[in-house]
TORPA-4810 file (N, C-alpha, C, O; in nm, 3 decimals):
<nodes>
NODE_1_10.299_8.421_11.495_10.260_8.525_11.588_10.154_8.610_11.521_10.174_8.646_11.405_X
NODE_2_10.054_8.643_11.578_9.945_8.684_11.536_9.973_8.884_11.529_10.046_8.925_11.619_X
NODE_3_9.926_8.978_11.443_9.955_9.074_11.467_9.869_9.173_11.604_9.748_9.198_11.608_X
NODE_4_9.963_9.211_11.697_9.903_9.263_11.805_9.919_9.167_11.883_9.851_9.193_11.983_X
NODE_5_9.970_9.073_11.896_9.932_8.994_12.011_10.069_8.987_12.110_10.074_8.906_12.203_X
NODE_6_10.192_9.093_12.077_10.292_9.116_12.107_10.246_9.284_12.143_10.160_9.340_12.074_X
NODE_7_10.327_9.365_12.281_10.321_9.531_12.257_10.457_9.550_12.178_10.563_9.499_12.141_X
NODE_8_10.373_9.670_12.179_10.487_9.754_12.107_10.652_9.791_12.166_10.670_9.809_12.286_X
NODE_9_10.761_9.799_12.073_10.840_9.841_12.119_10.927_9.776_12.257_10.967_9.826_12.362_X
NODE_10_10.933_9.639_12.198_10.974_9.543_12.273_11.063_9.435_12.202_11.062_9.320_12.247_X
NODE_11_11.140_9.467_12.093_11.260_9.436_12.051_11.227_9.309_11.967_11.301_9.211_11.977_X
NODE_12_11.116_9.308_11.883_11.071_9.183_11.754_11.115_9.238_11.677_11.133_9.130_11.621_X
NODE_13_11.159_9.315_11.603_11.195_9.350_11.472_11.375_9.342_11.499_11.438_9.327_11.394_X
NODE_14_11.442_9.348_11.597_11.615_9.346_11.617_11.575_9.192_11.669_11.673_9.120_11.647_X
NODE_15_11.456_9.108_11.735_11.499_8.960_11.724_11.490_8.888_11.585_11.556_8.795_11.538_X
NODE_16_11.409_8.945_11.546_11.430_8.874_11.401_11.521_8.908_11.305_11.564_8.831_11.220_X
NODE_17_11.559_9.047_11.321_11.691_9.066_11.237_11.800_8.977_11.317_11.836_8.876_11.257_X
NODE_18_11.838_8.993_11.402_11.919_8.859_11.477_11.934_8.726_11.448_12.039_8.662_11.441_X
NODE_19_11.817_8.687_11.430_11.744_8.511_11.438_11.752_8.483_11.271_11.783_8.371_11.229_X
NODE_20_11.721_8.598_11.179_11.740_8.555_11.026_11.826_8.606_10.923_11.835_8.569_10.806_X
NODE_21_11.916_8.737_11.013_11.998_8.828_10.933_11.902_8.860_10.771_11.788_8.904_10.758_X
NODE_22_11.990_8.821_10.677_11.980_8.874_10.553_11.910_8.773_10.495_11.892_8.795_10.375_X
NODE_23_11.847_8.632_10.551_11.773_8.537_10.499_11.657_8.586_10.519_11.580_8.500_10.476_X
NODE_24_11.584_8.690_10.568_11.458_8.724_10.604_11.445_8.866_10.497_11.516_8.964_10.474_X
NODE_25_11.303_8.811_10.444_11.265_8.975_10.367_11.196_9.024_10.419_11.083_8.975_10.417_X
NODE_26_11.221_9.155_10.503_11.179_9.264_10.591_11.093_9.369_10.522_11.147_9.439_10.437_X
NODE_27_10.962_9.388_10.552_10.898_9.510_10.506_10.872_9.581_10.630_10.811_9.532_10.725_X
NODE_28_10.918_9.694_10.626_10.876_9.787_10.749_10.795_9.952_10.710_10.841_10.064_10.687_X
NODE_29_10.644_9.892_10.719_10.537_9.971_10.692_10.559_10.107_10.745_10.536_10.207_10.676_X
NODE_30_10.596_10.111_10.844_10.638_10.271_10.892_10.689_10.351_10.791_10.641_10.457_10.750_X
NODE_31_10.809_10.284_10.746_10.859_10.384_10.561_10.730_10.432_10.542_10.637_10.357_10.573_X
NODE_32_10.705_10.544_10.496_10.620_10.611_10.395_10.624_10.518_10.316_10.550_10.420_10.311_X
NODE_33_10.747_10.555_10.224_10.715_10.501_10.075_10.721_10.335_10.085_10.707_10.277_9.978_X
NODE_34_10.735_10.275_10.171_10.673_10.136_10.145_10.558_10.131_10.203_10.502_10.026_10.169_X
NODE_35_10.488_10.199_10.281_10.352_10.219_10.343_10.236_10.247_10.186_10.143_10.184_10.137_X
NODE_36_10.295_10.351_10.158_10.247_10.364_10.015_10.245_10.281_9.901_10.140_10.238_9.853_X
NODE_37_10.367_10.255_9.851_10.376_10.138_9.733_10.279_10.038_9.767_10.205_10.023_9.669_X
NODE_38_10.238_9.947_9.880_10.172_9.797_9.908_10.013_9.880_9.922_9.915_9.808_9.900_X
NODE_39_9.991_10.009_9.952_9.908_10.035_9.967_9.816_10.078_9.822_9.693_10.073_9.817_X
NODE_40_9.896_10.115_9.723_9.844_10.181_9.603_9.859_10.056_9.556_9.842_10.059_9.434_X
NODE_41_9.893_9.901_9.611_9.915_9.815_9.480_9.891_9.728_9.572_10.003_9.677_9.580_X
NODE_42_9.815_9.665_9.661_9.809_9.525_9.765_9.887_9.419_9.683_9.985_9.366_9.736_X
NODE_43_9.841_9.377_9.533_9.869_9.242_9.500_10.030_9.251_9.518_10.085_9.153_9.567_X
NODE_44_10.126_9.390_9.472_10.249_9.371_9.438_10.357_9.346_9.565_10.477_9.376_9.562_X
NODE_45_10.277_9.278_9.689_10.335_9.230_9.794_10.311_9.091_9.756_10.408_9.016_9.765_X
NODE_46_10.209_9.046_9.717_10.220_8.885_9.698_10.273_8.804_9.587_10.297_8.684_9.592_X
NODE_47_10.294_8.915_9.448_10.373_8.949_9.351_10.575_8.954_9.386_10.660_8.879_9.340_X
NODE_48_10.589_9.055_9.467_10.733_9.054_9.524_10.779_8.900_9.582_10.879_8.833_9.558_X
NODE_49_10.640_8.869_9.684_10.675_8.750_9.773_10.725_8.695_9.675_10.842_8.688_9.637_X
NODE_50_10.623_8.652_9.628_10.647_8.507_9.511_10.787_8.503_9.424_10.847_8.395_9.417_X
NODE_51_10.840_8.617_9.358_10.968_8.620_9.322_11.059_8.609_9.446_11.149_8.530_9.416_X
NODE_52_11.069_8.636_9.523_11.141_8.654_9.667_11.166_8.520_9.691_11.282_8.498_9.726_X
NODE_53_11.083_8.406_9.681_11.009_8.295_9.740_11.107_8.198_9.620_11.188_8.109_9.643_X
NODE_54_11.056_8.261_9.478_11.145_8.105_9.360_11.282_8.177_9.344_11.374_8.108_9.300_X
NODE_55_11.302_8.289_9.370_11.456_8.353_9.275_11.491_8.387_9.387_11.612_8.371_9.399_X
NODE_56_11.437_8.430_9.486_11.600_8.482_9.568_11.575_8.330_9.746_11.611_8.357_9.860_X
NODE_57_11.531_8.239_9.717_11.496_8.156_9.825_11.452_8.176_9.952_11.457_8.096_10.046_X
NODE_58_11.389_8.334_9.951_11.373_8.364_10.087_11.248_8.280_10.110_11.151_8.255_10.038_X
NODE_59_11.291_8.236_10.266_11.180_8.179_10.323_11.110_8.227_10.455_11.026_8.162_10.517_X
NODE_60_11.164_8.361_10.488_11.079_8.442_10.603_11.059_8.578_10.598_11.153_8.656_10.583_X
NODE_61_10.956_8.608_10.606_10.877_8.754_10.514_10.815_8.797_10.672_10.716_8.748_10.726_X
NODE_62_10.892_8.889_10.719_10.859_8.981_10.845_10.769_9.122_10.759_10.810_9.201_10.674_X
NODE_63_10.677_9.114_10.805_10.664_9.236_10.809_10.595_9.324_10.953_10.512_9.291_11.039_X
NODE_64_10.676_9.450_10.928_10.634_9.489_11.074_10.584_9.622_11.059_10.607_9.682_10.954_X
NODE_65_10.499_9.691_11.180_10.452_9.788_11.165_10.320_9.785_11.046_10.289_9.863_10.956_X
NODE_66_10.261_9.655_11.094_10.127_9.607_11.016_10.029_9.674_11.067_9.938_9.702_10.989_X
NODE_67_10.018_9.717_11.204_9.875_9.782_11.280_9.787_9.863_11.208_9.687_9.908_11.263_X
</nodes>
């Protein structure tokens, strides 16, 4: 799904918590402080992934509140 190509406030972030529970690593940019952290550091999202990805096996990386 492309970002924007869904509106807002139409229940993607409770379908995917639904559809992947606790198998999905959720970033939700709205937080301040995760708005901040990826922002003062871009790489340490593709950094997290990648550990996320070999050590904890996640294989679906939502992030929402990308706009």
């Amino acid at each position: 799904m492309r970002a924007g190509a869904v509106p807002r406030q139409t229940g993607k972030s409770t379908l995917i918590r639904r559809r992947f529970g606790e198998s999905a690593w959720r970033i939700d940019l709205l937080h301040g402080e995760e708005f901040l952290k990826y922002s003062k550091d871009p790489s340490l999202l593709r950094r997290e992934a990648a550990h996320k990805i070999q050590k904890d096996l996640v294989r679906t990386i939502f992030i929402d509140e990308v706009q």
